[in-house]
TORKOL-4160 file (C-alpha; in steps of 0.2 Angstrom, whole numbers, padded with zeros to 4 digits, m for minus):
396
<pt num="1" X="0126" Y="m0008" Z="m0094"/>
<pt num="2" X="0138" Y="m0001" Z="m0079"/>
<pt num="3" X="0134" Y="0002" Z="m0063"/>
<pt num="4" X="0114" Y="0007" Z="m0060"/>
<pt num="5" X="0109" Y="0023" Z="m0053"/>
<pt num="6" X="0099" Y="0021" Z="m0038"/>
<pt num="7" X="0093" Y="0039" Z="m0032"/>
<pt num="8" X="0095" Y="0034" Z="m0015"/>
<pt num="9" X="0109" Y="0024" Z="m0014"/>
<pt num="10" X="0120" Y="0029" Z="0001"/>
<pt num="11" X="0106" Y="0030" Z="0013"/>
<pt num="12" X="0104" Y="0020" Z="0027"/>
<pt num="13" X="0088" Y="0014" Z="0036"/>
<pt num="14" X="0087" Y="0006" Z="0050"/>
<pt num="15" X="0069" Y="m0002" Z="0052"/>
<pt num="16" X="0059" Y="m0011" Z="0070"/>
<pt num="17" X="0045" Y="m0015" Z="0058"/>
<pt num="18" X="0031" Y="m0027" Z="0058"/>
<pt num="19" X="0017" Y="m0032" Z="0048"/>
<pt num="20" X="0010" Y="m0020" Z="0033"/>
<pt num="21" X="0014" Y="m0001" Z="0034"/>
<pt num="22" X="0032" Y="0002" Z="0040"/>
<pt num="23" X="0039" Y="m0012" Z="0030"/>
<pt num="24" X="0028" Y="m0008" Z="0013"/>
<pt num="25" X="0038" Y="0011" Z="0016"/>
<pt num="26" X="0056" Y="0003" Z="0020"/>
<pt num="27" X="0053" Y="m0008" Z="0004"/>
<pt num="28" X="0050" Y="0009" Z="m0008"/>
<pt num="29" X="0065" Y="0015" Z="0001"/>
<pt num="30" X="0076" Y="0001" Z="m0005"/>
<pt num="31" X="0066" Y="m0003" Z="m0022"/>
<pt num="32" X="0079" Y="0016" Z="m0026"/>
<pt num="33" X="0092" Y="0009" Z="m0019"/>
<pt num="34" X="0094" Y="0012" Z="0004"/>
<pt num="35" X="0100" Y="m0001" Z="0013"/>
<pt num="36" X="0087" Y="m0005" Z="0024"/>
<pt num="37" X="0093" Y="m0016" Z="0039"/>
<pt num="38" X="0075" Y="m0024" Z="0047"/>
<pt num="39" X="0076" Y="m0029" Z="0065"/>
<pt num="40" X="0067" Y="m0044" Z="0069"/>
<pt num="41" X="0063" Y="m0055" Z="0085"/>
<pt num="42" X="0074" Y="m0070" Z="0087"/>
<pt num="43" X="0069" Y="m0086" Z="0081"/>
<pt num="44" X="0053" Y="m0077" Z="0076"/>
<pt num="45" X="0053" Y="m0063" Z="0067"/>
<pt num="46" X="0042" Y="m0053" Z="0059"/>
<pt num="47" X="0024" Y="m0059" Z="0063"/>
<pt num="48" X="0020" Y="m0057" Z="0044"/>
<pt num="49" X="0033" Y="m0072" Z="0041"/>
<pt num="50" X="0020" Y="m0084" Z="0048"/>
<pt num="51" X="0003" Y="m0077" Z="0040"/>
<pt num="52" X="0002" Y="m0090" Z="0027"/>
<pt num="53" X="0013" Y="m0102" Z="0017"/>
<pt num="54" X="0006" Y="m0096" Z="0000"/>
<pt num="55" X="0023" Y="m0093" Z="m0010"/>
<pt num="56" X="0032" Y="m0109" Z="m0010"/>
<pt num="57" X="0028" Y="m0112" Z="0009"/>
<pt num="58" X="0033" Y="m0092" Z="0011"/>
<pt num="59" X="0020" Y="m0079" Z="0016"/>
<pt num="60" X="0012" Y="m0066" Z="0004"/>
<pt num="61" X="0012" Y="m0051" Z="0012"/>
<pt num="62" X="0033" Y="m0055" Z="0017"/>
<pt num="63" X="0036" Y="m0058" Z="0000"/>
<pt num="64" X="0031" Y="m0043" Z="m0006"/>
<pt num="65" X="0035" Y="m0031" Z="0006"/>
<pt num="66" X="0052" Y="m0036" Z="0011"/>
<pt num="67" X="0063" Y="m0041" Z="m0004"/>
<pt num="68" X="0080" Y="m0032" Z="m0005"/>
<pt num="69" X="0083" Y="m0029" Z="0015"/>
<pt num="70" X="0093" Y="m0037" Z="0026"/>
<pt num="71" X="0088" Y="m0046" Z="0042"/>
<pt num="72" X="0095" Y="m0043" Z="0059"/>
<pt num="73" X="0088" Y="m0054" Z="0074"/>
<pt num="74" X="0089" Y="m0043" Z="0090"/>
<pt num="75" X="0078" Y="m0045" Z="0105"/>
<pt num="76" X="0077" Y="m0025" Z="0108"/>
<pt num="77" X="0073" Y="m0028" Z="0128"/>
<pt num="78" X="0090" Y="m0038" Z="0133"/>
<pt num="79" X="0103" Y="m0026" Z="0140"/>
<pt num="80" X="0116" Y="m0029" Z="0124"/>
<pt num="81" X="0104" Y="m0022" Z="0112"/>
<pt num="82" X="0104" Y="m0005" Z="0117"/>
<pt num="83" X="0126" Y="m0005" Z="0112"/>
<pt num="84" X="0120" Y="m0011" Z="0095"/>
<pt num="85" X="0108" Y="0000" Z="0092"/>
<pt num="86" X="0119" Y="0014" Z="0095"/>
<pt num="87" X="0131" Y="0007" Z="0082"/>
<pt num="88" X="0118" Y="0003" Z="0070"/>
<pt num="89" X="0111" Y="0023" Z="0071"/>
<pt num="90" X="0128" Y="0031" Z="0071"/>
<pt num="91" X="0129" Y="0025" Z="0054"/>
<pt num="92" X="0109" Y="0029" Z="0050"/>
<pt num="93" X="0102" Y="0043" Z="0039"/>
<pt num="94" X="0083" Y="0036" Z="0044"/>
<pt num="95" X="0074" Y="0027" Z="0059"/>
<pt num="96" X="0055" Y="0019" Z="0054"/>
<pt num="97" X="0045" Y="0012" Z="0068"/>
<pt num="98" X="0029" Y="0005" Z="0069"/>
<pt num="99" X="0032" Y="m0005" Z="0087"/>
<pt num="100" X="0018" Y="m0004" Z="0100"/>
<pt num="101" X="0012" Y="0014" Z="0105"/>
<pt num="102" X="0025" Y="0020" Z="0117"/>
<pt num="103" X="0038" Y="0006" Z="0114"/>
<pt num="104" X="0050" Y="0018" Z="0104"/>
<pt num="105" X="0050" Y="0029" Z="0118"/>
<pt num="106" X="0054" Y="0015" Z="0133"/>
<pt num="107" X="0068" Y="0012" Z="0122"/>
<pt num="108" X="0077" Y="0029" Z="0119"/>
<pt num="109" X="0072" Y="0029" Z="0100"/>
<pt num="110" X="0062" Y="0044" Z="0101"/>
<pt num="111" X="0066" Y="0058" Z="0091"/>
<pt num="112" X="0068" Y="0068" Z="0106"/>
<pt num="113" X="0079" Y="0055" Z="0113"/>
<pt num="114" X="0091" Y="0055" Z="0099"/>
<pt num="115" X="0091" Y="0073" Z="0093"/>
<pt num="116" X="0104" Y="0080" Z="0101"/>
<pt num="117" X="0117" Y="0062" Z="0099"/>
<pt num="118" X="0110" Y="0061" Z="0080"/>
<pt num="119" X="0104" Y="0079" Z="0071"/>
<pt num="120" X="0105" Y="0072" Z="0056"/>
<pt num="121" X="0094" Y="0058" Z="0058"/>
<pt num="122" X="0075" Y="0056" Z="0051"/>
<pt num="123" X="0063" Y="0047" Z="0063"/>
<pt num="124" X="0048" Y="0040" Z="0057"/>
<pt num="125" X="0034" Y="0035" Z="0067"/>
<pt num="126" X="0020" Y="0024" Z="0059"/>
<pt num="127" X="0004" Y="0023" Z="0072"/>
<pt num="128" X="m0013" Y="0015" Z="0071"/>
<pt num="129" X="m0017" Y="0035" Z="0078"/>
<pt num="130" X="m0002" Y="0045" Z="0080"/>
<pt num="131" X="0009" Y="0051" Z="0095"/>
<pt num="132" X="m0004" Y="0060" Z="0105"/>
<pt num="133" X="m0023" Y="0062" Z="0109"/>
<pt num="134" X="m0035" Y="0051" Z="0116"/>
<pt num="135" X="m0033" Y="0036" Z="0104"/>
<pt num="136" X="m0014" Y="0035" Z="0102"/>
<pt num="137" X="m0013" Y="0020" Z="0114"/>
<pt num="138" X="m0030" Y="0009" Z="0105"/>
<pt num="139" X="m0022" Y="m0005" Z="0095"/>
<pt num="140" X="m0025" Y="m0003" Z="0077"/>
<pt num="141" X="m0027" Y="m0015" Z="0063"/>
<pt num="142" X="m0031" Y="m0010" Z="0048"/>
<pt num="143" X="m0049" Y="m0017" Z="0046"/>
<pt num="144" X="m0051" Y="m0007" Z="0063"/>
<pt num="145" X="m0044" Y="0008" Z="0055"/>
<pt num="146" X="m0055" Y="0007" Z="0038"/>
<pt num="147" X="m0070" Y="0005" Z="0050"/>
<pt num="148" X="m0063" Y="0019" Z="0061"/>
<pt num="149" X="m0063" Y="0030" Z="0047"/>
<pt num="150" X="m0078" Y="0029" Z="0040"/>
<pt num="151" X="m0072" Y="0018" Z="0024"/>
<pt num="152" X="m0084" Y="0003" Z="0029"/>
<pt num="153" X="m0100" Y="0014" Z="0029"/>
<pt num="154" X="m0097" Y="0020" Z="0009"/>
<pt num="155" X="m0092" Y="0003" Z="0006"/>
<pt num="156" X="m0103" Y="m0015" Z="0001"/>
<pt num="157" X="m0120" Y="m0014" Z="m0003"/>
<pt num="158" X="m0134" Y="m0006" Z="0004"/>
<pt num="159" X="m0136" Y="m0022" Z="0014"/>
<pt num="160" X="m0122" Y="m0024" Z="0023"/>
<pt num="161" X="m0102" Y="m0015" Z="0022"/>
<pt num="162" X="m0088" Y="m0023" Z="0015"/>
<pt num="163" X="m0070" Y="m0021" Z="0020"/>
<pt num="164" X="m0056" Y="m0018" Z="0004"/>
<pt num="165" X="m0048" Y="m0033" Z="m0001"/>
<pt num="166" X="m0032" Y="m0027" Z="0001"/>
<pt num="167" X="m0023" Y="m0018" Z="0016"/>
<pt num="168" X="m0029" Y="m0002" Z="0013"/>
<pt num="169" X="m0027" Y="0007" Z="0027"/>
<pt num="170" X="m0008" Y="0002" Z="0029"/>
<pt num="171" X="m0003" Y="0005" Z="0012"/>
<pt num="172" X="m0010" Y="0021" Z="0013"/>
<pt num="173" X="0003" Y="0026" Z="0027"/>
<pt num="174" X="0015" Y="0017" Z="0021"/>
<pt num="175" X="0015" Y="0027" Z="0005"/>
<pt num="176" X="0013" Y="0043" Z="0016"/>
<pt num="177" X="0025" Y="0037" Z="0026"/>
<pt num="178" X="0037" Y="0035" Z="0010"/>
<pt num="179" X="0034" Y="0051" Z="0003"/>
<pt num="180" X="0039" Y="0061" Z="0020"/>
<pt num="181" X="0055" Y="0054" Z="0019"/>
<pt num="182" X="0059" Y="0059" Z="0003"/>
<pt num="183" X="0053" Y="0078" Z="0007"/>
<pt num="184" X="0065" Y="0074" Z="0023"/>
<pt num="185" X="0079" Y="0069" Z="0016"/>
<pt num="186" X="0077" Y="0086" Z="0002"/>
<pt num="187" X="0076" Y="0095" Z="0016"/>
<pt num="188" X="0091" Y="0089" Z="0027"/>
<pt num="189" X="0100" Y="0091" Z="0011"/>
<pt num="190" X="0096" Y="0112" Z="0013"/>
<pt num="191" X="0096" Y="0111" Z="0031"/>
<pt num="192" X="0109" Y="0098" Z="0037"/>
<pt num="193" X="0096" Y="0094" Z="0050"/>
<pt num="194" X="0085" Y="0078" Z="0053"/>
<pt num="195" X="0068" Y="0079" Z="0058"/>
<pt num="196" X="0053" Y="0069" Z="0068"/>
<pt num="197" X="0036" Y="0063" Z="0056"/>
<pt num="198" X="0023" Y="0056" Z="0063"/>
<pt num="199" X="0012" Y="0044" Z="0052"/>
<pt num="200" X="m0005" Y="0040" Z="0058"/>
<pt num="201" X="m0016" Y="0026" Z="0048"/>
<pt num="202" X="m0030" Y="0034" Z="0054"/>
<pt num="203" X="m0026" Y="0051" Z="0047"/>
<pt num="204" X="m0019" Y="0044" Z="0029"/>
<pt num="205" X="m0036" Y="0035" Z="0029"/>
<pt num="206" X="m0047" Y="0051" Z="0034"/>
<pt num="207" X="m0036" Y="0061" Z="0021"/>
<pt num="208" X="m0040" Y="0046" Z="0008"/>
<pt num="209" X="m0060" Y="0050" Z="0013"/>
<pt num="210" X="m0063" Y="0068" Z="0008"/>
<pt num="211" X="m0073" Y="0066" Z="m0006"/>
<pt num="212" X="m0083" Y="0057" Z="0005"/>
<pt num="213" X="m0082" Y="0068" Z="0019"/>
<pt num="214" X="m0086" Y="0084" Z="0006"/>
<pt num="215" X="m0099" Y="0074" Z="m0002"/>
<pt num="216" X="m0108" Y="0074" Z="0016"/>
<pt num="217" X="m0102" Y="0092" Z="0020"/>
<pt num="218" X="m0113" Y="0102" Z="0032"/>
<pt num="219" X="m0125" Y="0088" Z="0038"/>
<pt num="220" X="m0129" Y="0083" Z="0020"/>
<pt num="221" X="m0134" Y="0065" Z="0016"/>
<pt num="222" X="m0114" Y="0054" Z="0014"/>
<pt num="223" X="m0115" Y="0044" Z="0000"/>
<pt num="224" X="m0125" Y="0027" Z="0001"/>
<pt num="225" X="m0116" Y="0009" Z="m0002"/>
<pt num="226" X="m0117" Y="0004" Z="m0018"/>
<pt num="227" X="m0108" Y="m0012" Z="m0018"/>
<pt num="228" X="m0096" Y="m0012" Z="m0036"/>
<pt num="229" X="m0107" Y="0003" Z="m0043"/>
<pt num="230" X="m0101" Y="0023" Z="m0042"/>
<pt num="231" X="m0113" Y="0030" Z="m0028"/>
<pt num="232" X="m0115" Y="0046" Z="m0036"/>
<pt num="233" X="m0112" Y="0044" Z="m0054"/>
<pt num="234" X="m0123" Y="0036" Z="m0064"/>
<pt num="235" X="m0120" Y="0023" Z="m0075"/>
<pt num="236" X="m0104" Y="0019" Z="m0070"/>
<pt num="237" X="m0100" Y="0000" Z="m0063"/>
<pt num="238" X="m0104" Y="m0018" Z="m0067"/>
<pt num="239" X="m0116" Y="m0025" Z="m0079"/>
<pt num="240" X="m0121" Y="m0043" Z="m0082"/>
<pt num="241" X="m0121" Y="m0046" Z="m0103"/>
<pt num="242" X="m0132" Y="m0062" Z="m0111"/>
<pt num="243" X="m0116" Y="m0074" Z="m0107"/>
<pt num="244" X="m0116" Y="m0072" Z="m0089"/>
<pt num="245" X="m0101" Y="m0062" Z="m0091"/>
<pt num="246" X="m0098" Y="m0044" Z="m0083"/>
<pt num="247" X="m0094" Y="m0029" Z="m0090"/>
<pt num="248" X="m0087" Y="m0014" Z="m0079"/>
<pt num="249" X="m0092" Y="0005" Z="m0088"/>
<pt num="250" X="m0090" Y="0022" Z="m0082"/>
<pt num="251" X="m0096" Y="0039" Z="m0089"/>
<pt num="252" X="m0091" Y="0054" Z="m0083"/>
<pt num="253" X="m0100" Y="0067" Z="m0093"/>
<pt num="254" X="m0118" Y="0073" Z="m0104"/>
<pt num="255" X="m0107" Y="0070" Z="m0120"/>
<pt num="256" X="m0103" Y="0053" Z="m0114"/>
<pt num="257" X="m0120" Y="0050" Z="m0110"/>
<pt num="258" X="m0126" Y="0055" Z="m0126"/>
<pt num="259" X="m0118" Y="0044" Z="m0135"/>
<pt num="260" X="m0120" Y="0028" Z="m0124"/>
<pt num="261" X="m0137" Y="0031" Z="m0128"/>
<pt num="262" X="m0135" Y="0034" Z="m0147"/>
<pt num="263" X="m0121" Y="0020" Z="m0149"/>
<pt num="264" X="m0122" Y="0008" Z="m0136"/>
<pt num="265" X="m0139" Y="0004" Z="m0129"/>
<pt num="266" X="m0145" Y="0009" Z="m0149"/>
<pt num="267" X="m0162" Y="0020" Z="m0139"/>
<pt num="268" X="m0155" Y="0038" Z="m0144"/>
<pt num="269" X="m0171" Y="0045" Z="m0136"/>
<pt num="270" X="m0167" Y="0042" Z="m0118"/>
<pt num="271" X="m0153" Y="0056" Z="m0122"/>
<pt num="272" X="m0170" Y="0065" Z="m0120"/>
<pt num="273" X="m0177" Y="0057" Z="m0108"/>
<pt num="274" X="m0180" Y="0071" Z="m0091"/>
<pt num="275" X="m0177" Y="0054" Z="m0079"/>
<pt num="276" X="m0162" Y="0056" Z="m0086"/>
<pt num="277" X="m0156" Y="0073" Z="m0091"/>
<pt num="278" X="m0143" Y="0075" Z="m0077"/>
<pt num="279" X="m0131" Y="0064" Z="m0068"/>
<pt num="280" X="m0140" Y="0069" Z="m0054"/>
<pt num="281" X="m0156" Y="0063" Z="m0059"/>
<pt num="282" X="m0149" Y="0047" Z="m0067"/>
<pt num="283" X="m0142" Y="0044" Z="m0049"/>
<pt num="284" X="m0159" Y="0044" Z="m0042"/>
<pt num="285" X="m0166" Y="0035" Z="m0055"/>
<pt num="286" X="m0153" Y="0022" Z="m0056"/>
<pt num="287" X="m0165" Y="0005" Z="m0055"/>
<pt num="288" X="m0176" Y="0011" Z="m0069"/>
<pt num="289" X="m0161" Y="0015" Z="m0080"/>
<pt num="290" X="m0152" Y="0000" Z="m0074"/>
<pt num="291" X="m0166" Y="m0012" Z="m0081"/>
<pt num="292" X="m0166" Y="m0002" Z="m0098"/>
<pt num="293" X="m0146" Y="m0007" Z="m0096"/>
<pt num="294" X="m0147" Y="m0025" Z="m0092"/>
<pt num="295" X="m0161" Y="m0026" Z="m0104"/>
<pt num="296" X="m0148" Y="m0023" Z="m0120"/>
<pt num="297" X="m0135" Y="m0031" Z="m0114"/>
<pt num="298" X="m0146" Y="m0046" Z="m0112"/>
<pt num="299" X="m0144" Y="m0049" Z="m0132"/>
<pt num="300" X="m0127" Y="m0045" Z="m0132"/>
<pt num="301" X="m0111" Y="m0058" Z="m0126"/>
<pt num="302" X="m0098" Y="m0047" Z="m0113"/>
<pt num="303" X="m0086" Y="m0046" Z="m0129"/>
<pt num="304" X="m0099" Y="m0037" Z="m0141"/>
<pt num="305" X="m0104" Y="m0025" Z="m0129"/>
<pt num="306" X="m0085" Y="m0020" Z="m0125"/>
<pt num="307" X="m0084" Y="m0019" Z="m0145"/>
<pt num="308" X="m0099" Y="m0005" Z="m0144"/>
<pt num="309" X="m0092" Y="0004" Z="m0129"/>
<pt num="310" X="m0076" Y="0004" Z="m0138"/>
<pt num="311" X="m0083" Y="0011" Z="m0153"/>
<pt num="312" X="m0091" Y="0025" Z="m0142"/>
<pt num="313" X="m0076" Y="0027" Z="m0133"/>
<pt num="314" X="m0084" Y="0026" Z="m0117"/>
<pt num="315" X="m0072" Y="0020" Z="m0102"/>
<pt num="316" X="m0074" Y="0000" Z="m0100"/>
<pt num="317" X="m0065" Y="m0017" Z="m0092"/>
<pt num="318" X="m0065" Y="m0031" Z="m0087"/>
<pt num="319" X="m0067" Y="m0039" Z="m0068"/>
<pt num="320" X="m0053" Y="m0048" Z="m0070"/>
<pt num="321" X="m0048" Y="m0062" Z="m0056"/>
<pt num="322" X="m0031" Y="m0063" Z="m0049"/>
<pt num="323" X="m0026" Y="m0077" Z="m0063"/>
<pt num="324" X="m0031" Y="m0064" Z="m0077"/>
<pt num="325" X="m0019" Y="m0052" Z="m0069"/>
<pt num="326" X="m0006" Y="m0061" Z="m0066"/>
<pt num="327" X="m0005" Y="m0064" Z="m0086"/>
<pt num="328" X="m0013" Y="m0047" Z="m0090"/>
<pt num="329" X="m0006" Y="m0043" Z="m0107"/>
<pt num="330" X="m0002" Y="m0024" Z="m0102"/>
<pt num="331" X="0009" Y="m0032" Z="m0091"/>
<pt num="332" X="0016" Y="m0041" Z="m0101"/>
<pt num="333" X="0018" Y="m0028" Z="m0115"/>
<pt num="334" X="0027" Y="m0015" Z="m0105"/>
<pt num="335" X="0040" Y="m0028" Z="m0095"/>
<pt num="336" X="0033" Y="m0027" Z="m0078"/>
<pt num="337" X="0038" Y="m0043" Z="m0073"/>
<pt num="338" X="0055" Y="m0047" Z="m0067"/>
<pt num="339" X="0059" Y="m0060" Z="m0055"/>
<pt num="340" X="0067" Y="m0059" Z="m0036"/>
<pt num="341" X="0075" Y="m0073" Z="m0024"/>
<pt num="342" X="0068" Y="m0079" Z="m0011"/>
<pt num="343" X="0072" Y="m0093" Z="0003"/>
<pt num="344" X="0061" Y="m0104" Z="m0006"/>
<pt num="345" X="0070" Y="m0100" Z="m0023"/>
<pt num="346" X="0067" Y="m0087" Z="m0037"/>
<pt num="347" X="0048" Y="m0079" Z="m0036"/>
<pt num="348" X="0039" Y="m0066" Z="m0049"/>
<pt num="349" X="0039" Y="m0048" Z="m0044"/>
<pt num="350" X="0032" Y="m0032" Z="m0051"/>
<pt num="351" X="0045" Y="m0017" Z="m0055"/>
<pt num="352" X="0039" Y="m0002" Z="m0044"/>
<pt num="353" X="0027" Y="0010" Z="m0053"/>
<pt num="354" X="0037" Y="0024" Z="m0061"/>
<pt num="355" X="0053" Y="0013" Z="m0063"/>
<pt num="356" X="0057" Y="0003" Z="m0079"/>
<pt num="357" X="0069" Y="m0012" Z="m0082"/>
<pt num="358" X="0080" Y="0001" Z="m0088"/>
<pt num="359" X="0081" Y="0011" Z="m0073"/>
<pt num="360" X="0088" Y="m0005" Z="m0065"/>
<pt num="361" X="0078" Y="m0003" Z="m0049"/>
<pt num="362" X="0087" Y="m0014" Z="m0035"/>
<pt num="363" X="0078" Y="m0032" Z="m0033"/>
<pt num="364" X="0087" Y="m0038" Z="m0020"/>
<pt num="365" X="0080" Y="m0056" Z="m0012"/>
<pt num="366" X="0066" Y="m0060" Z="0002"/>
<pt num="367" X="0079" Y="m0062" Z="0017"/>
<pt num="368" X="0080" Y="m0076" Z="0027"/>
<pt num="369" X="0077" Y="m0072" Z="0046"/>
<pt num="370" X="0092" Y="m0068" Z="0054"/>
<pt num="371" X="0101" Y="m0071" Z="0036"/>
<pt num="372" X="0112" Y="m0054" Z="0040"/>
<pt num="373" X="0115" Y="m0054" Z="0058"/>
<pt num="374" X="0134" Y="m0058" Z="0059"/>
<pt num="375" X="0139" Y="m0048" Z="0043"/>
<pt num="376" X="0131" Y="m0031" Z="0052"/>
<pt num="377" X="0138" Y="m0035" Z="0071"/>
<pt num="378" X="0155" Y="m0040" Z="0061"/>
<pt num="379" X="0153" Y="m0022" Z="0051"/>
<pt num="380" X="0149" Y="m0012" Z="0070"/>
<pt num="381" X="0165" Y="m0018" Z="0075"/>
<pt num="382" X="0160" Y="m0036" Z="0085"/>
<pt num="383" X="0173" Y="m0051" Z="0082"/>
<pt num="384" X="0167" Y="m0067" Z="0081"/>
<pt num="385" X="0170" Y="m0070" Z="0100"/>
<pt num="386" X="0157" Y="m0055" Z="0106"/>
<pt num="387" X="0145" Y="m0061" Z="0093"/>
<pt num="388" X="0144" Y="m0079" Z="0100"/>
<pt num="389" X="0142" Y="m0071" Z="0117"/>
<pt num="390" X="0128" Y="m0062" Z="0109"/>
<pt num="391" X="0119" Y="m0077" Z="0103"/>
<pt num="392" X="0122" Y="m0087" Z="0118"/>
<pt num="393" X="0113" Y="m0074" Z="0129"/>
<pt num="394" X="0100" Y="m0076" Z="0115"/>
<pt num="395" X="0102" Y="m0057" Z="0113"/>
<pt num="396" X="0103" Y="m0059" Z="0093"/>
């Protein structure tokens, strides 16, 4: 097929990245085609390497959010790190960071620090609150920041919240933190010139609560928890069927709503039905109408009333587990799946969204920690003798 075309291919990132949100961005970055050089802590590295042994004794969250980079092992504080810092950025189109609140600076990374030497370089900062105001120094995970946010209050039942099940918060700045780089790298291509961003979780999470925020516009009421249910549209969530399964429905309009009467719940006069005439009024209504639900479904298994719904057309799914996914057949149909090594051997791996097999989207391996430490020094002009020097001042 010839060489792939990778839109990004050229770029260099240089990443001091831990956890979630700076390396879930790095890995979009060279999913099309950067190299992305991660800096990690000697003998340790990243502290995502060690938060379970899920994937053939590797973690989860490593696995999927640092396949095709390579690992450097530099202890940032010792004196020789600063030389090899300033090799690694004089060959850098992008810096990402997402190191304690104000360890970028102490080390001369800041923008401002590396403007003048560097005019074309891109620095990305990922915070828990971003570089100024009263919270910028507050340690921020991202349960702390879904609470912070207001996330946790619209979310669980009425009884008590419930966190996302997945890292919500730091995929959300990760992904902001993916598209400013692009925009920057546009507009250095105009300009010539590199600039700052300044990625807070906490604002990608406020941005990502709007409706929310709208909803409760003005002192109104916010929307109440409604555990797996829409908490302002009405009927839209799970329902049990008579074989203990549960079917997820949505409807979004008074046509919709017409016919689920007419063709699913077979009771074509609720259509008329002033309890029900609005979403509005379903929405306050919701128990009453939820009986009259459950009561129909009761005769029916999960498969005949997904049957009826299709029939309607009326939006419906499953509550698949994480086994169903991982052999969802829409998966399977459209080639999602391809495979990428690891240290532990060859693992399954979703292509990026947007990207086919075609496309040829780079799948590089998991990398060992360390793996690429002597190949970069040996690249930033360190013979063998300096690097051993290095490692035996446990610098690298």
């Amino acid at each position: 097929m010839g060489t792939p075309f990778r839109p990004l291919e050229g770029v260099t990132v240089v990443a001091l990245e831990h956890a979630i949100a700076a390396p879930f961005c790095t890995r979009q970055l060279a999913d099309l085609g950067a190299r992305v050089i991660k800096i990690e802590r000697p003998g340790v590295g990243d502290f995502a390497r060690s938060y379970d042994e899920r994937v053939h004794g590797l973690a989860s969250h490593f696995v999927w959010t640092n396949r095709s980079k390579e690992s450097l092992t530099l202890d940032v504080k010792h004196a020789d790190a600063g030389e090899v810092l300033k090799r690694l950025l004089q060959k850098a189109d992008v810096l990402v960071q997402n190191l304690a609140p104000g360890a970028a600076e102490r080390l001369g990374l800041s923008y401002g620090a590396l403007r003048e030497r560097h005019p074309r370089l891109i620095v990305c900062d990922i915070s828990g609150y971003g570089g100024d105001g009263p919270y910028r120094d507050r340690k921020a995970y991202d349960l702390l920041i879904q609470s912070e946010s207001g996330f946790l209050s619209v979310t669980g039942t009425p009884e008590a919240p419930a966190k996302a099940g997945c890292s919500i918060a730091d995929i959300a700045a990760g992904m902001y933190a993916y598209s400013n780089i692009l925009a920057a790298l546009l507009e250095r291509g105009k300009t010539g010139r590199g600039r700052r961003i300044d990625v807070s979780m906490f604002e990608c999470m406020a941005e990502w609560m709007s409706y929310p925020l709208y909803y409760a516009f003005a002192g109104a009421e916010p929307p109440p928890r409604a555990g797996a249910a829409h908490a302002t549209i009405y009927p839209y969530g799970p329902f049990p069927a008579g074989d203990g399964k549960t079917v997820m429905l949505g409807l979004q309009n008074e046509r919709e709503w017409k016919v689920f009467c007419d063709r699913v719940l077979l009771r074509p006069e609720l259509a008329g039905d002033e309890r029900f005439a609005t979403n509005s009024r379903r929405t306050v209504a919701r128990e009453a109408l939820r009986a009259i639900i459950v009561e129909v479904f009761a005769a029916l298994t999960a498969e005949q009333v997904m049957a009826r719904l299709d029939e309607a057309q009326i939006a419906n799914a499953r509550m698949n587990d994480m086994h169903e996914v991982w052999q969802h057949a829409q998966l399977q149909a459209r080639r999602r799946w391809t495979a990428v090594a690891t240290p532990a051997g060859a693992i399954p791996a979703l292509l990026p969204p947007g990207l086919t097999a075609d496309d040829r989207p780079r799948m590089d391996p998991v990398p060992a920690l360390g793996e690429h430490t002597e190949a970069i020094l040996l690249e930033l002009g360190y013979d063998a003798g300096a690097i051993e020097k290095l490692r035996a001042a446990r610098a690298i």
